[in-house]
N, C-alpha and C positions, 0 to 999 in steps of 0.2 A: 178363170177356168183354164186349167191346161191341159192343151192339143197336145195326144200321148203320139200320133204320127208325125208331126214335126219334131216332137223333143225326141225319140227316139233317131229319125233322119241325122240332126243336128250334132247328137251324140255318137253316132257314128262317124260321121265327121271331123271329129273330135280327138275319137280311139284312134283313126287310120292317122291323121297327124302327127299323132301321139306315136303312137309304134314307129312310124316313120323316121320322126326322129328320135329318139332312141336306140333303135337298129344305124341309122346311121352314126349317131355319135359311139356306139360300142365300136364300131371300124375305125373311126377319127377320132382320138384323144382330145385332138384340140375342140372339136364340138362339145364332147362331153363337159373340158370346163368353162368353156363361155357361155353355151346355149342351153343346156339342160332349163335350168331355175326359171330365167326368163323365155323362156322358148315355149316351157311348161305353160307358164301362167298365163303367153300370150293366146296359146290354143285353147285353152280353158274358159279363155275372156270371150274369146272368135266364135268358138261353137255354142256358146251363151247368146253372144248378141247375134246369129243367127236365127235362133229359134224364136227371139224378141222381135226382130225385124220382119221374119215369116207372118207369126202370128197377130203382134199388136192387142193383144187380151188386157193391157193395165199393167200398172207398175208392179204389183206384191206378185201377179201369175209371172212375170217374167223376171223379175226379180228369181222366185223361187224354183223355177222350173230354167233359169240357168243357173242356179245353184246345184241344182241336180245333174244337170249335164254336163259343167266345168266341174264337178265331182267327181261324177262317174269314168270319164273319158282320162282325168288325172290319175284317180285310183290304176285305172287299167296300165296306163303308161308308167306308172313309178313303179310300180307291181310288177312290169314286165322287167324292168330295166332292175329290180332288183331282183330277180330273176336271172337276170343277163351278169349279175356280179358288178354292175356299174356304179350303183349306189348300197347306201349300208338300208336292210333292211329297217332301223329303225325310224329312217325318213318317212314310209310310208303313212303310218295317221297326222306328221307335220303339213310334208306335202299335199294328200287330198287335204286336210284344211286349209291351205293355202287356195289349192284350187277349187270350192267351193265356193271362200270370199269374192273369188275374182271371177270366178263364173255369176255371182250373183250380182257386181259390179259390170259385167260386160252384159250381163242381163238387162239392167238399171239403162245403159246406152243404147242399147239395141232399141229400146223401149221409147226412149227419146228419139232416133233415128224415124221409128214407126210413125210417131206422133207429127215428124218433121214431113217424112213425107204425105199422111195426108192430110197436111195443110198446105200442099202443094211445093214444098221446095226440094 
């Protein structure tokens, strides 16, 4: 079952990362070519195994509902920044696919982290 108040929370967490840096790499060139890709996909992974550590619902609920979140929070951020002229619009359906896998990979941990803590470590 997925908790629509944490995955929304999470995904906002997510977008503001997101915008954040972007807005900062459109002023800094040099962000834009180190940290975009990987920058992208780390916030995507982050605000996925947030909502899995929040909640703790089982692997497929967090699994898929940081699928949804490291999607959504991607889509917005590549969207903006192509937008901003940083990237070429036709990254956009690459990128949120990217950040969908990896939101539902950071999902996947988050969900092992849950599981870690309560069995008490």
């Amino acid at each position: 079952m997925i908790e629509i108040v944490p995955l929304v929370r999470a995904t906002i967490v997510g977008i503001v990362l997101q915008l954040t840096m972007y807005v900062t790499g459109h002023f800094i060139p040099w962000l834009a070519q180190h940290l975009f890709l990987f920058g992208g996909m780390m916030i995507s992974a982050t605000s996925a195994y947030i909502y899995a550590v929040v909640t703790g619902h089982g692997w497929f609920a967090s699994a898929t509902a940081g699928a949804i979140a490291g999607g959504v929070c991607g889509f917005v951020g590549i969207g903006f920044s192509a937008l901003l002229g940083d990237i070429y619009v036709s990254f956009i359906a690459t990128g949120t696919t990217i950040a969908v896998v990896v939101g539902a990979v950071g999902g996947l941990f988050g969900q092992m982290a849950a599981n870690l803590r309560a069995m008490g470590y």
